[in-house]
N, C-alpha and C positions, 0 to 999 in steps of 0.2 A: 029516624036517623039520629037526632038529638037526641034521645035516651039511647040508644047506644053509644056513642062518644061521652055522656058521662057516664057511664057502666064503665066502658074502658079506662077512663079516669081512675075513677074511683079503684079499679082495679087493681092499675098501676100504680097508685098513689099506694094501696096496702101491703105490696108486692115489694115496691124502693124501700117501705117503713122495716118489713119481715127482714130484710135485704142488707139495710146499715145497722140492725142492732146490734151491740155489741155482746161478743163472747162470753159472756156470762149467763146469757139467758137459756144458752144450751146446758138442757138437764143430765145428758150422759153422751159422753163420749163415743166417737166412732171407732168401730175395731177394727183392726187392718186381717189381712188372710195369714200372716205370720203370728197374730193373737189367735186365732180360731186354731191353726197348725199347733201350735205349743199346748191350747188349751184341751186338745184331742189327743194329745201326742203323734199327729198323724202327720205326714211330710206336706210341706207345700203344694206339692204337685199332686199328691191326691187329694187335698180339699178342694185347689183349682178345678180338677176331672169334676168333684160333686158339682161345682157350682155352674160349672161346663156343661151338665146333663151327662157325664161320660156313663158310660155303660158298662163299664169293667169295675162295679164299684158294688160291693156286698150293700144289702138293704140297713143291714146293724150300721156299718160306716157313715153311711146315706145320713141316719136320723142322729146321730151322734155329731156327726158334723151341722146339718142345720138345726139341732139343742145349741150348739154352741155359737152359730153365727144370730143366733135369735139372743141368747145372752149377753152375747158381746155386743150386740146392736153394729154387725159387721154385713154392709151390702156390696152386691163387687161392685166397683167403677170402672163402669162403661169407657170413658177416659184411657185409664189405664192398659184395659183390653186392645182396646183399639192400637195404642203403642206396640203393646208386644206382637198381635198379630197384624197390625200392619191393615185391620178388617173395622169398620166403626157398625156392620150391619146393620145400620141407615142409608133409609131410601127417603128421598124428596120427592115432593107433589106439588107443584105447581098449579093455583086456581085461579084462575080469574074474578071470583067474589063467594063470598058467603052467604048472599041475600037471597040465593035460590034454595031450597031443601032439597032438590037434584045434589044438590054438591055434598050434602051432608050425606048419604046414602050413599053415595059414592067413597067418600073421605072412609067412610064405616066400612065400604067393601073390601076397602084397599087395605087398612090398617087389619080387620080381621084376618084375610091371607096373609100378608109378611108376618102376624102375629106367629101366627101358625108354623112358619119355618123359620121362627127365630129370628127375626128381621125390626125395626121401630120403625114408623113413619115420622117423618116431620113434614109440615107444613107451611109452604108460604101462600099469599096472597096478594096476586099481582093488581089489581083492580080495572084490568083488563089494559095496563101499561107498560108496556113492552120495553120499556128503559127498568120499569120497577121488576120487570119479571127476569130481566139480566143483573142487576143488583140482587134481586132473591138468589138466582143458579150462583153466583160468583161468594155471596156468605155462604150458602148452604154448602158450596165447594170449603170452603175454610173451616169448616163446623165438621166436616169430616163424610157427606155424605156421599153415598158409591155409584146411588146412578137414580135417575129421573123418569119421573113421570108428569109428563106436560098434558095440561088440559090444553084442547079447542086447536085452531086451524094457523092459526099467526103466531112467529114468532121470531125474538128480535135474531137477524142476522149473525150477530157476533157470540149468542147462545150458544145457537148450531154449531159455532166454528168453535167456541171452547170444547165442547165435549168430545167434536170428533178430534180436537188438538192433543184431549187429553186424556183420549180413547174412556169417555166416559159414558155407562149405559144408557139410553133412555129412549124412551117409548112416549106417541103419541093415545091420546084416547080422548073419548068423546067427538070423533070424527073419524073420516073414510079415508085415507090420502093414499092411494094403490100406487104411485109413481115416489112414494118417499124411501130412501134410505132407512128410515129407521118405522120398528113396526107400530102399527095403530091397532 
């Protein structure tokens, strides 16, 4: 356990450093989707469709368009997305700990399916504390995510009653509960 709190350390320590450097260290600028538009002459709304996966998009447009978001060093923000549609296609996972390799197998199972239909996982890690596991669902809520996945059989009260407050999805797993509201 002491070598891992200073792993994390040292982690965080590298992460704050990466974090406060100042603007100068950045080697090339980020391009926006109205630099790629211009640089393709293509309209905004079909570089959005490429970058969207759209499907009504010739293959020549396709490679033309990410040539030039690779030039530009232009990636979408997730951020922004999330504004216009209103969608952050994050889902939250709730663990009880990371010290079983159950969980990681798990974590893997989960993130490869959402991968799959265009979904991100994030993670929290409750440490089997039910006040921390309602302060994880409450950022993860702020942070923009759509709906949950709770490990294990306990959990705090006023969880529950957020999500059904605020018609938020989530699912039980790693347990049987045939008498719950929501599915396991």
């Amino acid at each position: 356990m002491i070598k891992t709190i200073g792993l994390a350390h040292r982690v965080f320590s590298a992460v704050s450093r990466a974090c406060t450097r100042d603007e100068a260290v950045m080697t090339r600028p980020v391009g926006k989707i109205r630099d790629v538009a211009k640089a393709t002459g293509l309209s905004i709304a079909t570089v959005s469709r490429v970058m969207n996966g759209g499907k009504n998009v010739s293959p020549n447009t396709r490679d033309k368009v990410l040539a030039a978001c690779k030039q530009l060093n232009y990636l979408p923000n997730p951020a922004a997305r999330a504004l216009s549609t209103s969608r952050s296609k994050t889902v939250a996972a709730i663990i009880p700990t990371i010290e079983h390799s159950i969980f990681a197998k798990y974590i893997a199972s989960i993130e490869h399916s959402l991968a799959q239909r265009g979904y991100s996982l994030v993670i929290a890690i409750s440490h089997g504390d039910l006040d921390e596991e309602l302060a994880a669902a409450q950022k993860l809520l702020g942070m923009g995510a759509e709906a949950f996945i709770l490990s294990g059989a306990d959990h705090h009260p006023d969880l529950l009653d957020l999500f059904t407050q605020r018609g938020v999805p989530h699912v039980y797993s790693s347990i049987w509960q045939p008498a719950s509201a929501a599915p396991s």
